[in-house]
C-alpha positions as CSV (number, residue, x, y, z in Angstrom):
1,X,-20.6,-33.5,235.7
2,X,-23.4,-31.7,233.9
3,X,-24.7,-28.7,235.2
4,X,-27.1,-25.8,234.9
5,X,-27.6,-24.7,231.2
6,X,-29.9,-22.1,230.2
7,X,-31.2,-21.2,227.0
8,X,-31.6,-17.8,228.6
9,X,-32.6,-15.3,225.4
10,X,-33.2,-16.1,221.7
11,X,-32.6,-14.1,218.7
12,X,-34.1,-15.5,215.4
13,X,-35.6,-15.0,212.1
14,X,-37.1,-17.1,209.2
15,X,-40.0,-16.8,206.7
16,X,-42.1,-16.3,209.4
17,X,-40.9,-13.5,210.5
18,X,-37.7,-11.2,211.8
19,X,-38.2,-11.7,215.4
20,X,-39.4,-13.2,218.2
21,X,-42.7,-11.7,219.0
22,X,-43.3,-11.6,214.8
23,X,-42.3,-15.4,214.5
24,X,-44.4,-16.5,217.5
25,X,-47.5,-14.5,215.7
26,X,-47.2,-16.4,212.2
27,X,-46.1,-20.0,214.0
28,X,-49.2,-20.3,216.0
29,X,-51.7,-18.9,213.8
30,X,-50.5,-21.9,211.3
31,X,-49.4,-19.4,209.0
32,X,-47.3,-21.1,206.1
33,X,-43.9,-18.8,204.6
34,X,-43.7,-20.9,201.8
35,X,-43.7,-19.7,198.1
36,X,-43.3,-20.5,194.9
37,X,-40.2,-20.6,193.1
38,X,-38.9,-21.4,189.5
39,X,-34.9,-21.7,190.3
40,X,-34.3,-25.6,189.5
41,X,-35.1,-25.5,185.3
42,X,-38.1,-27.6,184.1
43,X,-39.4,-28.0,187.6
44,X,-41.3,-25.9,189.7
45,X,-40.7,-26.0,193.6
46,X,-41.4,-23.8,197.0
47,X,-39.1,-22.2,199.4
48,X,-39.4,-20.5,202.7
49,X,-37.5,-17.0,201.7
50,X,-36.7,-14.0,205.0
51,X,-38.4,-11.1,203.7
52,X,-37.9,-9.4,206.8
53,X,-35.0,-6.9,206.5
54,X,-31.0,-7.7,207.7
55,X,-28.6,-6.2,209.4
56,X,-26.0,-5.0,208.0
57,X,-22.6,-6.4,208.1
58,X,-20.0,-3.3,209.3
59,X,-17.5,-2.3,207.2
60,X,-14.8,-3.4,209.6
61,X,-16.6,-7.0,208.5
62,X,-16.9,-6.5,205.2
63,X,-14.9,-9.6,204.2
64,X,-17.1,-11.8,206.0
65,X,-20.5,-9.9,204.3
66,X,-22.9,-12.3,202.5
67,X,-26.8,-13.0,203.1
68,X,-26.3,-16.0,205.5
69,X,-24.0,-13.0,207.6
70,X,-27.1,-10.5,207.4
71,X,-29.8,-13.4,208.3
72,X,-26.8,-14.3,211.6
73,X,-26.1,-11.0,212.4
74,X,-29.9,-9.8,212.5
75,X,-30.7,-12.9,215.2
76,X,-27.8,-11.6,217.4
77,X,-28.6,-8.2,217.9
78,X,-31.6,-9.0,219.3
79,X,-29.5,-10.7,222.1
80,X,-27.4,-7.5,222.2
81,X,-28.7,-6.4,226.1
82,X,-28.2,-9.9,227.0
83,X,-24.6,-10.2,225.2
84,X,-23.6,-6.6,227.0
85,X,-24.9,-8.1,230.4
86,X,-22.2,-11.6,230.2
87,X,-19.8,-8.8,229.1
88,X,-19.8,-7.6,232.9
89,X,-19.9,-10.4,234.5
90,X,-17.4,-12.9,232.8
91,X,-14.1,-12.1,230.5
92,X,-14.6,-11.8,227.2
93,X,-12.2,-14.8,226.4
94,X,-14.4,-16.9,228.6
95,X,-17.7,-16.3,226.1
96,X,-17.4,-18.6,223.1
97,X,-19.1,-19.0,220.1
98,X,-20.4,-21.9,218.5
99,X,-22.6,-21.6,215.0
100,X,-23.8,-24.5,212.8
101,X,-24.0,-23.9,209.0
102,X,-24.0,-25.6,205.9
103,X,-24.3,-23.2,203.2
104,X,-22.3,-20.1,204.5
105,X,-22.2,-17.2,201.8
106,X,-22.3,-19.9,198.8
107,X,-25.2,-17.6,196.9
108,X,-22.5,-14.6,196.6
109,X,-20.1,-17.2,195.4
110,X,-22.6,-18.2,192.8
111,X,-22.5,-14.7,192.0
112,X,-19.3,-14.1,191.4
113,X,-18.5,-17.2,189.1
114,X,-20.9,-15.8,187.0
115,X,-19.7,-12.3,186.5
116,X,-16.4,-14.3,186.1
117,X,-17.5,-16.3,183.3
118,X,-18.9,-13.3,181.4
119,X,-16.2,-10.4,182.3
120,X,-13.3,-12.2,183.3
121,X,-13.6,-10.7,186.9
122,X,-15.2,-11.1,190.1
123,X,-17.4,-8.3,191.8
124,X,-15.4,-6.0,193.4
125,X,-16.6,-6.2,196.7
126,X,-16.6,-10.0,196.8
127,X,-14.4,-11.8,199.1
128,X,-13.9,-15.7,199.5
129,X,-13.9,-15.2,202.9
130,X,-17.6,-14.7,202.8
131,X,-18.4,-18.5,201.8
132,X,-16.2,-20.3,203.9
133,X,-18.0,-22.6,205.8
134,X,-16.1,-21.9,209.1
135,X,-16.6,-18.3,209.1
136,X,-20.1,-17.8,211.2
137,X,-18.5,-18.2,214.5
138,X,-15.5,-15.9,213.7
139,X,-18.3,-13.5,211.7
140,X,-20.3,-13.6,215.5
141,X,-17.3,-13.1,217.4
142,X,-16.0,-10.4,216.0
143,X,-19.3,-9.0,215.7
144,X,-19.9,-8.8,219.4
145,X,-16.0,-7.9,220.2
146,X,-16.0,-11.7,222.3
147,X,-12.1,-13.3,222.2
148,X,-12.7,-16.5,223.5
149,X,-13.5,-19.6,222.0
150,X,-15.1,-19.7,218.4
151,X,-15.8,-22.6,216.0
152,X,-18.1,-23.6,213.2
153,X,-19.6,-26.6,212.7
154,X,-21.1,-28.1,209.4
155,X,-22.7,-31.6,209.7
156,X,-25.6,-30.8,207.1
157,X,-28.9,-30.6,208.9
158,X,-28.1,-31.4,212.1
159,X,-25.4,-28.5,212.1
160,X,-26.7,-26.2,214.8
161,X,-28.4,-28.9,217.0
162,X,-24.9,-30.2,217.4
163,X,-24.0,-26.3,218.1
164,X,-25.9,-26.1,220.9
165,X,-25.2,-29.3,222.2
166,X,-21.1,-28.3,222.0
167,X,-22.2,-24.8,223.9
168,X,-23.8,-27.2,226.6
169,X,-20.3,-29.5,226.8
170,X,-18.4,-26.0,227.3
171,X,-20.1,-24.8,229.9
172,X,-20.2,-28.6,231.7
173,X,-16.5,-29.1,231.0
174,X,-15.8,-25.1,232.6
175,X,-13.9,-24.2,229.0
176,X,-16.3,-21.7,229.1
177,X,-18.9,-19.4,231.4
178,X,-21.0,-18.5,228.7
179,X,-21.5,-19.7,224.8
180,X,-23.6,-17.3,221.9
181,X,-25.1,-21.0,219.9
182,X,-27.5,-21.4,217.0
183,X,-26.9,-21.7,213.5
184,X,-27.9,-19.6,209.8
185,X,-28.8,-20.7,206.3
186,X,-29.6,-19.2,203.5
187,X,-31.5,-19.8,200.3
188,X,-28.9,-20.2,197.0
189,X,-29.4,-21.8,193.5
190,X,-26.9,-24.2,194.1
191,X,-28.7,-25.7,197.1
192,X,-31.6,-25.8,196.0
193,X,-30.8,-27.6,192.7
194,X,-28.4,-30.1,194.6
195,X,-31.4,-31.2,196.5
196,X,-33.3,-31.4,192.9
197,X,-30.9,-33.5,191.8
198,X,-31.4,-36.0,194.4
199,X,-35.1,-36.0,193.5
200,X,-35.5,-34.4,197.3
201,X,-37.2,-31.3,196.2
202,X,-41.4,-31.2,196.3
203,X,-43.0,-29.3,193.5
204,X,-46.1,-28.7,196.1
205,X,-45.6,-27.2,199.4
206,X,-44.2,-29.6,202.1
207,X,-46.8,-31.9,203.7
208,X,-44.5,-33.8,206.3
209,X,-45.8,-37.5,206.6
210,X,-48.7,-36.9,204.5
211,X,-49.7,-39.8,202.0
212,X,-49.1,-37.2,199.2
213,X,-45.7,-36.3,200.5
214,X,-42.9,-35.8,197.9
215,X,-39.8,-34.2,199.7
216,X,-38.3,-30.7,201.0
217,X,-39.3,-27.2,200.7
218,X,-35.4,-25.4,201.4
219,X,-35.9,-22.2,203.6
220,X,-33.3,-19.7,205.4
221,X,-33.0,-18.7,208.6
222,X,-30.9,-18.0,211.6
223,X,-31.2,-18.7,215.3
224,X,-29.2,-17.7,218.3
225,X,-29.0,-18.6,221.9
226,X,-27.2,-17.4,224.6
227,X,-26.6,-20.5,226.7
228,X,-25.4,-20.1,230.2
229,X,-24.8,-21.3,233.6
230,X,-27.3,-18.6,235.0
231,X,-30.5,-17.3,234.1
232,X,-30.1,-13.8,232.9
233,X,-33.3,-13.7,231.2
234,X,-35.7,-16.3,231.0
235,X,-35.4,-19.9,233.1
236,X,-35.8,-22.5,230.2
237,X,-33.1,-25.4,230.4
238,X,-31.4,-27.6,227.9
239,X,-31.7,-30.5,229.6
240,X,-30.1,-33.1,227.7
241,X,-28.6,-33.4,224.4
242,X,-27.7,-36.7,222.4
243,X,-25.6,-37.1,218.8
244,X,-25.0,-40.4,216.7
245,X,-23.5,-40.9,213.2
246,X,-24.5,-44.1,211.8
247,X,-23.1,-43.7,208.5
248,X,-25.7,-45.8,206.9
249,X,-25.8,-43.5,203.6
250,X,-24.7,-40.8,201.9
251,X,-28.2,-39.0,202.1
252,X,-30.8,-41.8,202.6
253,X,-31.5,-42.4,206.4
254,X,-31.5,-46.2,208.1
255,X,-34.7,-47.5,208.0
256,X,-34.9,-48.8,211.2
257,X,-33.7,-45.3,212.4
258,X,-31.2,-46.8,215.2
259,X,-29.1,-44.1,214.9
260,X,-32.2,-42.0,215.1
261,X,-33.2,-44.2,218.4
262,X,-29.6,-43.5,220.0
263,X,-29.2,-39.7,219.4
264,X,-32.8,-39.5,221.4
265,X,-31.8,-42.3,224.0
266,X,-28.7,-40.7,224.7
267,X,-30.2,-37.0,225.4
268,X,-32.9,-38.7,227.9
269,X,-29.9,-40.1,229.5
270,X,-28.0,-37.1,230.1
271,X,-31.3,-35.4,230.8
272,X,-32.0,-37.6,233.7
273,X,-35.4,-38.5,232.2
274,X,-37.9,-41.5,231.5
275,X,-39.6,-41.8,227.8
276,X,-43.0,-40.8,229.4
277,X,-41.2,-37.3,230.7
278,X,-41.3,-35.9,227.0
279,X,-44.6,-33.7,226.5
280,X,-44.2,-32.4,223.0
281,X,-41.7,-33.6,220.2
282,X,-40.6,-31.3,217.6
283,X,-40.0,-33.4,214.4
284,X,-37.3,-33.7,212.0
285,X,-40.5,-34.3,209.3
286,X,-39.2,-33.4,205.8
287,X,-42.0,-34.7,203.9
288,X,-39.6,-37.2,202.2
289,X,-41.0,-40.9,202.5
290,X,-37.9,-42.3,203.7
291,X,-37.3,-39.7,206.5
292,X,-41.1,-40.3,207.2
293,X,-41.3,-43.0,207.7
294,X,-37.8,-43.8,209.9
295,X,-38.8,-41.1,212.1
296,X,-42.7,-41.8,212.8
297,X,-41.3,-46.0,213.8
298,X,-38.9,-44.7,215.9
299,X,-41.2,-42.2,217.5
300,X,-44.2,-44.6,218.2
301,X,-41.6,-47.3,219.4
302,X,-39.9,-45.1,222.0
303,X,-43.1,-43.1,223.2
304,X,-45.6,-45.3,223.5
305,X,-48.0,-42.6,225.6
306,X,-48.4,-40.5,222.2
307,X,-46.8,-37.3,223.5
308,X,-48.0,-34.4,221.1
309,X,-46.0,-33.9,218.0
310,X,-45.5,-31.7,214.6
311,X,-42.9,-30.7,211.8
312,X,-42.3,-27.1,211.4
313,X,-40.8,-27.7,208.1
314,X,-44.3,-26.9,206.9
315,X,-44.7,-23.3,207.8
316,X,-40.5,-22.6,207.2
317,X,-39.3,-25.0,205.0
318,X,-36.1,-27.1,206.0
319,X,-33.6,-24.7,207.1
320,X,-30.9,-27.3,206.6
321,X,-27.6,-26.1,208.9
322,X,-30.0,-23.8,210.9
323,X,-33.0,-26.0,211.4
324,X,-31.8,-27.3,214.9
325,X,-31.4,-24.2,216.5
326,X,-34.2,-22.6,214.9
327,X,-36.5,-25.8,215.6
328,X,-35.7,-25.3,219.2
329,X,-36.1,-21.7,218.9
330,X,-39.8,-22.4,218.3
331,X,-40.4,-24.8,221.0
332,X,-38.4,-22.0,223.2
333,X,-40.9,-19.7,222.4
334,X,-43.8,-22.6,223.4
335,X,-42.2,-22.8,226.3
336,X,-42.3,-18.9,226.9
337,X,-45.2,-17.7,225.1
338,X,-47.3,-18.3,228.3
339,X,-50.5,-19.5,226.4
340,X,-49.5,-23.2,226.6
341,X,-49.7,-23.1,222.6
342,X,-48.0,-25.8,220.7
343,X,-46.3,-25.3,217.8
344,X,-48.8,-26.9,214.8
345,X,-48.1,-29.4,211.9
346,X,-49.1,-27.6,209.0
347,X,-50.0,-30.1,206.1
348,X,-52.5,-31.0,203.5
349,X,-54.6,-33.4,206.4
350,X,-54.3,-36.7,204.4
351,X,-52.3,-38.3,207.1
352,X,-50.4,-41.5,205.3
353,X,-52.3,-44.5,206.7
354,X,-48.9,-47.0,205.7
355,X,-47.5,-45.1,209.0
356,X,-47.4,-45.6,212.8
357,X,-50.4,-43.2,214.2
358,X,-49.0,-39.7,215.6
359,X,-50.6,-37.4,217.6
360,X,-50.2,-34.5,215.5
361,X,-50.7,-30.8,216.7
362,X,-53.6,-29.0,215.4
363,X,-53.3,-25.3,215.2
364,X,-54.2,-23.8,218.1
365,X,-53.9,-26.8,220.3
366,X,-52.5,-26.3,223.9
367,X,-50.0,-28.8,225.9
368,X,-52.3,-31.4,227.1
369,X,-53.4,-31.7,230.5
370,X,-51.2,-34.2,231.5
371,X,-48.6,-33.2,229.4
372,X,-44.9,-32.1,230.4
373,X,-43.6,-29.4,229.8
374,X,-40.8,-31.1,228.3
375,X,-39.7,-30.7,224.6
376,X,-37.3,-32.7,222.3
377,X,-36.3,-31.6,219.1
378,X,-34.8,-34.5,216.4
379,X,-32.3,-33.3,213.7
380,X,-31.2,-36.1,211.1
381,X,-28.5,-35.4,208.9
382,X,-26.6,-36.8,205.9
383,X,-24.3,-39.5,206.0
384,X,-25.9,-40.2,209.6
385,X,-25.5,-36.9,211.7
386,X,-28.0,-37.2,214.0
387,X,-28.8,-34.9,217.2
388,X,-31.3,-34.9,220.0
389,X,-32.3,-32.0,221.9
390,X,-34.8,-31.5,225.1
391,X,-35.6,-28.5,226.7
392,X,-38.2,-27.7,229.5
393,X,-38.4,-25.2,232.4
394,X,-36.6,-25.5,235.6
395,X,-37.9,-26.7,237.7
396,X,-38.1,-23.5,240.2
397,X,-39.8,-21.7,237.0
């Protein structure tokens, strides 16, 4: 039976900023962290780069001690007060871990196969360890000194939406009393050009359903969450959560966007909610044409009463593994900010007239009058991954 879940503190940084209180500044005033960037040869593109600084990774971690560790280890310890209060009150084998990635430290392998191919060795403090794709949770566990339960998941862009969906099954299931959940990704050559190479990558900033749309602006960024059954810090729930693999292609998404439809029906379902309940929907909006236009269909077929909507790929790029978590970190801090303010879809205004009408956030716009204060957040994946999230404030708030 589902229970209680709370998203009860978030730790996060991205191109808008290293923190909370920083990221909440730059998201609301519209400001855009994307810049310029010559990395895929004969084209120029954008990215959403962290200029804030990391934290380092101990020497006791040094195996696991890439970029995508500093941007991961940087969101937790701003959860450290709230990780040190679970640490009382439950064992630590019964606080898991659960992190979504999909690059892991892939830019210091890039590294390393190139002093290879020119010396014959590899750096000597690199360590293989350190791109593993599995290795955020174990990197996060260790981190915090937390023995219980600690996995990684990697399904592309939908990669740390499904983490925090798993954190909620964990709790619900009693496998766990409390689960650290988010995601990290960061910015490497190889990522950026794979997505060139699919003809994916815009050479002007991201303009999510935009008639001059033409694809992705990659960013990094990690998010954290502690989820649990109580709420230690701040009373905003994860209400529902829904997942779907449709396996219609390898990258393009189904038109018709059924799995799209099912991931979103399913989380309403487990939420306990009607269509009309959802105040706010924080879209998956790449900017590509086909992910446009699946994703504005399904949204005017579902919600019919126009609930307010916006990308955030626009002001942080598409964070790929880490974009669920940190796409619900920025409706979390919507919900927490206190000044009702949504967060805005930044874009170049020429709103594509071939689509279904949206009712786009404006920067500075509030939550309408009659709207709810309750969120859903859409991830779409490769090869079909697609997750649902909604959040809102209990109801005793």
């Amino acid at each position: 039976m589902s229970q209680a879940c709370y998203l009860t503190d978030l730790g996060l940084v991205n191109a808008l900023g290293g923190d909370g209180t920083g990221v909440s500044r730059a998201l609301f005033s519209g400001h855009r962290g994307l810049v310029s960037c010559d990395w895929v040869p004969g084209k120029a593109t954008y990215v959403a780069p962290v200029a804030a600084h990391l934290a380092p990774v101990p020497e006791r971690l040094a195996a696991y001690g890439s970029r995508n560790a500093g941007l991961a280890l940087t969101a937790v310890d701003q959860l450290s007060d709230t990780i040190g209060e679970l640490k009382t009150r439950y064992q630590s084998s019964r606080i898991a871990v659960v992190a979504g990635s999909s690059t892991s430290g892939i830019a210091e392998g890039e590294r390393a196969v190139a002093s290879y191919s020119q010396s014959g060795v590899t750096p000597p403090d690199y360590a293989y360890r350190a791109q593993e794709i599995g290795n955020l949770a174990e990197l996060v566990a260790a981190y915090c000194e937390l023995d219980g339960l600690a996995y990684t998941l990697s399904t592309a862009c939908s990669s740390s939406a499904h983490a925090l969906a798993s954190a909620k099954r964990l709790l619900d299931t009693g496998m766990a009393d409390a689960v650290i959940a988010g995601g990290a990704d960061s910015l490497c050559r190889l990522t950026v050009n794979g997505f060139a190479a699919l003809d994916s990558v815009s050479d002007t900033m991201c303009s999510p359903f935009s008639t001059n749309r033409r694809g992705i602006n990659i960013g990094e960024a990690a998010a954290f969450f502690v989820v649990s059954k109580e709420p230690l810090r701040h009373r905003i729930q994860l209400l529902g959560a829904g997942a779907s693999s449709d396996a219609h292609h390898i990258s393009a998404p189904d038109p018709e966007g059924a799995g799209a439809e099912a991931a979103i029906s399913m989380a309403l379902a487990e939420a306990g909610l009607r269509r009309e309940d959802i105040g706010y929907v924080n879209l998956h909006g790449t900017g590509t044409p086909l992910n446009d236009a699946m994703e504005s269909a399904v949204i005017s077929r579902l919600f019919p009463h126009q609930p307010q909507v916006s990308s955030s790929k626009g002001q942080i790029g598409h964070t790929l593994g880490a974009a669920g978590a940190t796409e619900a970190g920025l409706m979390w801090l919507a919900l927490t900010g206190g000044s009702g303010k949504l967060p805005p879809h930044c874009y170049d205004g020429h709103y594509d007239p071939a689509l279904p009408q949206l009712n786009l956030v404006n920067t500075g716009d509030c939550l309408a009058a009659s709207g709810q204060p309750v969120f859903l957040s859409n991830s779409f994946a490769f090869g079909g991954n697609n997750a649902a999230l909604i959040i809102g404030l209990a109801d005793d708030a």
